[in-house]
C-alpha positions as CSV (number, residue, x, y, z in Angstrom):
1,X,8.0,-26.8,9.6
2,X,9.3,-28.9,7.2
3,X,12.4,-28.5,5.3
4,X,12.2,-26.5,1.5
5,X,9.0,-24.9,2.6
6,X,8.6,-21.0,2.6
7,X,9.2,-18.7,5.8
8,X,6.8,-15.9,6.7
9,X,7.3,-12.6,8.4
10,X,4.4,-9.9,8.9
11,X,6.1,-6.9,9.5
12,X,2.6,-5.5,10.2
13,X,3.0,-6.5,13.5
14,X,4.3,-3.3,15.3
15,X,6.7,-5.5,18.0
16,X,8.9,-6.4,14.9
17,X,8.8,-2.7,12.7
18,X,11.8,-1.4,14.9
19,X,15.2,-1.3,13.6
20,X,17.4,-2.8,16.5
21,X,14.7,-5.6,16.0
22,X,17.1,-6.8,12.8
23,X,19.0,-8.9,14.5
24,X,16.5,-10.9,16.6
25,X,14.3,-11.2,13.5
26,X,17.5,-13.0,11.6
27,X,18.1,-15.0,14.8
28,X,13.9,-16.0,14.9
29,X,13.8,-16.8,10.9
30,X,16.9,-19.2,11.4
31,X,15.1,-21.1,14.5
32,X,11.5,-21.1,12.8
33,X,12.7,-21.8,9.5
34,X,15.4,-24.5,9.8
35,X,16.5,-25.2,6.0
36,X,14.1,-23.0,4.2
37,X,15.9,-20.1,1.7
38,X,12.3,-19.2,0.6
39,X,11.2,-16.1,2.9
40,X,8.2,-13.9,2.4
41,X,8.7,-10.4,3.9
42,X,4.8,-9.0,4.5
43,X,4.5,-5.1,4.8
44,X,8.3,-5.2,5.5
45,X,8.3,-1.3,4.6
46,X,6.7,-0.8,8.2
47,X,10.1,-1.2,9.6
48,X,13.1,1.4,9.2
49,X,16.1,0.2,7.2
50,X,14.3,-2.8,5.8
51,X,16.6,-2.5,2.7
52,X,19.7,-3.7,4.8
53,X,17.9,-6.2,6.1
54,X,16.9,-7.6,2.8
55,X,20.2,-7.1,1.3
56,X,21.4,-9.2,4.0
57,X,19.7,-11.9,3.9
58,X,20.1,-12.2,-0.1
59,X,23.6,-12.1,0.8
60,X,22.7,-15.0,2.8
61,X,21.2,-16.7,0.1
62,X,18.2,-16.7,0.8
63,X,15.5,-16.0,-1.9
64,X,13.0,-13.4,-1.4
65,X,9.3,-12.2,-1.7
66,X,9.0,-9.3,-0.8
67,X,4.9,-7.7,-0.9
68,X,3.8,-4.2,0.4
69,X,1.1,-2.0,0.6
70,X,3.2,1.0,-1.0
71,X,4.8,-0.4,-4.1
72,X,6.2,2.7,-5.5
73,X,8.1,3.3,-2.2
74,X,9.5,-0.4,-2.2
75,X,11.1,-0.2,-5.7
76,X,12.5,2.7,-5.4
77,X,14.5,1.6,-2.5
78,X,14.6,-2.1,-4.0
79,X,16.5,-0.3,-7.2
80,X,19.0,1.3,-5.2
81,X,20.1,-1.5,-2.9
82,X,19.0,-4.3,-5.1
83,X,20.1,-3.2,-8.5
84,X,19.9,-5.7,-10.8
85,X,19.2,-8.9,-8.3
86,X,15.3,-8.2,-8.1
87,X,11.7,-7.9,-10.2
88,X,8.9,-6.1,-9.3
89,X,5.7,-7.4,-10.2
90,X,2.2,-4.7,-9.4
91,X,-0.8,-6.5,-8.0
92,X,-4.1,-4.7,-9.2
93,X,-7.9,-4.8,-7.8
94,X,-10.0,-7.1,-9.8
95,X,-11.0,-6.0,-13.2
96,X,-15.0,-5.1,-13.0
97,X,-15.3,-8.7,-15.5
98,X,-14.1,-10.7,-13.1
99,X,-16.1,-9.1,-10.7
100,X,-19.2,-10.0,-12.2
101,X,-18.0,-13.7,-12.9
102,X,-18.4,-14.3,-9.0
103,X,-21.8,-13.1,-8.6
104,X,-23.2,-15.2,-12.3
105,X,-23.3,-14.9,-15.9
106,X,-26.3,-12.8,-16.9
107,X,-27.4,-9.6,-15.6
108,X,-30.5,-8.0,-16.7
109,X,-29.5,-4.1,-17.1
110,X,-30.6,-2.5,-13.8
111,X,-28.7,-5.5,-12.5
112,X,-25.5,-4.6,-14.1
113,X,-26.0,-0.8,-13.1
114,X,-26.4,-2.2,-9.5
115,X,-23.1,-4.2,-9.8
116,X,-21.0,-1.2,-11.6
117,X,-22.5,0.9,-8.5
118,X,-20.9,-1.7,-6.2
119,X,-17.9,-2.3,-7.5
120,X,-17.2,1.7,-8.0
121,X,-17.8,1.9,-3.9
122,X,-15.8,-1.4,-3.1
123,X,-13.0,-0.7,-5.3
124,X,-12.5,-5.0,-6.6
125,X,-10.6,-5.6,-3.5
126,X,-10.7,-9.6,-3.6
127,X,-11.2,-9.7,1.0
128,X,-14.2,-7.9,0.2
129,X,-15.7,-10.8,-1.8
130,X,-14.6,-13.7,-0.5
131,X,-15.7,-12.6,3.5
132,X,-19.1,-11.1,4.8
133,X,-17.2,-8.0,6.8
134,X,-18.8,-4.5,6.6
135,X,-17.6,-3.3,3.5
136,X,-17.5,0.4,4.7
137,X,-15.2,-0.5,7.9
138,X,-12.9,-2.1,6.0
139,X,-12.4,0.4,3.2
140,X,-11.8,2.8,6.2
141,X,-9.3,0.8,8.0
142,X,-7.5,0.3,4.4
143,X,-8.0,4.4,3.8
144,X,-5.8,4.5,7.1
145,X,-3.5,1.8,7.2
146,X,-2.3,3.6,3.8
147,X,-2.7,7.3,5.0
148,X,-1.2,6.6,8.2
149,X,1.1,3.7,8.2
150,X,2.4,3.9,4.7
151,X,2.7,7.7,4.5
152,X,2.5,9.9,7.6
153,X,5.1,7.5,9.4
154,X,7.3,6.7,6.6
155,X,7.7,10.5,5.8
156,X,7.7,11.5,9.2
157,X,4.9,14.3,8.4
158,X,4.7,16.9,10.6
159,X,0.9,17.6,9.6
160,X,-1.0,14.2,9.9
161,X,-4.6,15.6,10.4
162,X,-3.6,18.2,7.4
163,X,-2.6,15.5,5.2
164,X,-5.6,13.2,5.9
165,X,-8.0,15.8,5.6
166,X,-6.2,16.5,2.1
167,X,-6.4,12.5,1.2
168,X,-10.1,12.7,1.9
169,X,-10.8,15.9,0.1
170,X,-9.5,14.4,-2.9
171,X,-10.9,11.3,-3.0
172,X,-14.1,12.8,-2.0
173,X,-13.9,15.0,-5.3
174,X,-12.8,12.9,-8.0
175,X,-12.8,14.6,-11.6
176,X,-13.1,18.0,-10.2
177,X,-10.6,20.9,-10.9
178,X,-8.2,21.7,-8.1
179,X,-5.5,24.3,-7.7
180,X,-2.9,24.2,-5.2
181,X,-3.4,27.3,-3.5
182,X,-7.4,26.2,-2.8
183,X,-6.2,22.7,-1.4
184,X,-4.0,24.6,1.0
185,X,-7.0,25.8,2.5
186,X,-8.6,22.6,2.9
187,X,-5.7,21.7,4.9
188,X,-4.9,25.2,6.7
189,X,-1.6,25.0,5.6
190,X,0.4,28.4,4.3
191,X,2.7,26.3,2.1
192,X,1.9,25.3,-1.3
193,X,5.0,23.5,-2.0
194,X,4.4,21.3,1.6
195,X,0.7,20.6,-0.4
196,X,2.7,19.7,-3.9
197,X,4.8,17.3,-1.8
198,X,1.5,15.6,0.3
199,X,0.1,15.4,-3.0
200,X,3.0,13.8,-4.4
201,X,2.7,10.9,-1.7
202,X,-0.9,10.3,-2.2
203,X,0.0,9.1,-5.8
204,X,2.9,7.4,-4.2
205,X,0.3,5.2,-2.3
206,X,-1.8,4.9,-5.4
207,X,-4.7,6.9,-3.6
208,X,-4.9,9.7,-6.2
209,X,-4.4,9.8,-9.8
210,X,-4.2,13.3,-11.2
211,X,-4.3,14.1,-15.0
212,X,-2.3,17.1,-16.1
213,X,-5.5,19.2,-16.9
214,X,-6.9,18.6,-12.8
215,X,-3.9,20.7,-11.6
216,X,-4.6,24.3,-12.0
217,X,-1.7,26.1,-9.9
């Protein structure tokens, strides 16, 4: 590789998201990346204590990108370790507009209904456009990844079927009145406070979006 260009790590690969991994990662960056202080850190919150590791190596000089699945999650820690030495920038779907400006300029109006219907099920997510895989295997492997990678394992919950069966009951239900008590059910749990929290790590991982007038409790 040659010298000034950008290092890459993909922390989704589950050989490297281990914490006693740290120091052969630092020891593999400085061999495959002789010279280079540009490092981007994919999905780094996969791995425990990923905050030391970037401290470090800022510490080291070394510049940083950091991107992740779960931004809410990464700045939090990012503002307690990084204060002051780092920017967050939030990545969105593509608007609907630019949806339609890859497909072609004029849409008769059952055309454009067709497209809006589209682009509510697919969500703008850019893979989905520019590659021919089944649309609804990917949006379930992205449900999990961010159900089960971002959430159950980063929070260690005790309930993973509860909590998925929660993340697809909302989603499943969007706009509709909830209370608490009614989505403990849907999980069998006897806690409504262990709901509030689930709840509270669905928005986390941008998969649910309450207004104050959905939550009836």
């Amino acid at each position: 590789m040659a010298q000034g260009q950008f290092g890459y790590v993909n922390f989704d690969d589950e050989e490297l998201n281990h914490v006693e991994k740290i120091p052969e990662i630092l020891t593999a960056i400085a061999d495959l990346y002789p010279g280079s202080k540009i490092l981007l850190l994919d999905e780094i919150q996969n791995i425990p204590g990923w905050e030391l590791l970037a401290n470090r190596l800022t510490r080291q000089g070394y510049t940083l990108y950091i991107t992740g699945s779960n931004a809410h999650q990464l700045s939090k820690e990012l503002a307690t370790h990084l204060t002051g030495r780092h920017m967050v920038t939030t990545i969105f779907p593509i608007s609907f507009a630019k949806f339609l400006k890859t497909k072609r300029d004029e849409f008769t109006e059952s055309e454009y209904r067709s497209q809006l219907a589209e682009y509510s099920v697919t969500g703008g997510f850019p893979e989905l456009l520019a590659t021919t895989i089944d649309k609804k295997e990917y949006l379930l492997r992205l449900f999990d990844a961010v159900v089960y990678k971002d959430i159950i394992r980063h929070y260690r919950v005790r309930s993973p079927q509860g909590l998925g069966d929660l993340a697809q009951y909302l989603c499943s239900n969007v706009a509709c009145e909830y209370s608490v008590h009614r989505l403990s059910r849907v999980m069998g749990c006897r806690s409504d406070q262990t709901v509030r929290k689930y709840i509270e790590y669905l928005e986390e991982a941008s998969l649910f979006f309450p207004s104050q007038d959905s939550r009836t409790m």
